[in-house]
Each structure stands twice: as structure tokens, then as C-alpha cells.
N, C-alpha and C positions, 0 to 999 in steps of 0.2 A: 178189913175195917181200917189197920192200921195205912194200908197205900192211898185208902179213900182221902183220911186225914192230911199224910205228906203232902199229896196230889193236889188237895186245898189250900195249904199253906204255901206251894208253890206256886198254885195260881192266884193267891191272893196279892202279890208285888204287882202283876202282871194288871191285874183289873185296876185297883189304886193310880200307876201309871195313866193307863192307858184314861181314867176317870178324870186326873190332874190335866192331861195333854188338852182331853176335849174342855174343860173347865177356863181352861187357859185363853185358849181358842176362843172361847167365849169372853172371855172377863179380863183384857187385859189393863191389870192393875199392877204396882208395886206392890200392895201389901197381899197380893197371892202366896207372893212367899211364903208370908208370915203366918198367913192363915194354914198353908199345908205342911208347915213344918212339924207338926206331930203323926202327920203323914208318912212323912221319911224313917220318922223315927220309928214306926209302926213296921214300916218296912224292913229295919233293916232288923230288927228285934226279929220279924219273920222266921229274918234268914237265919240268925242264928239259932231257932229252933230245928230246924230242918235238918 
């Protein structure tokens, strides 16, 4: 149960990325930034559980 978990929170950086790249792709704006900045932040909070 607990590797399920890890396993999740490590593939959670991976899908967010890969969600922002395609989003991008689509919408290229300046203010993407701004919008996926709690993004990063989410991400990187991730990692430091893990």
C-alpha cells in the first residue's frame, strides 16, 4: 500500500508536466505562466514528500 502511494506521488510531477507541455502547445499565452504557477509549486511540494 505504502509503494502504491510513493509510486503515485512520483508519477504525479510526471503527468502535471507532461499536462502543462500539451496545454502549452495548445495556448500559447504569457500569462500560462501565471496560471500554472501553483503548478510548480504543487510539484515541487511533491517531491519533497517523497
Amino acid at each position: 500500500m505504502i509503494t502504491f502511494f510513493k509510486r503515485l506521488l512520483l508519477m504525479c510531477p510526471i503527468v502535471f508536466f507532461l499536462h502543462l507541455f500539451i496545454w502549452v502547445k495548445h495556448h500559447r499565452h504569457p500569462a500560462v505562466q501565471f496560471k500554472y504557477l501553483p503548478l510548480f509549486e504543487f510539484c515541487r511540494f511533491a517531491r519533497l514528500c517523497t
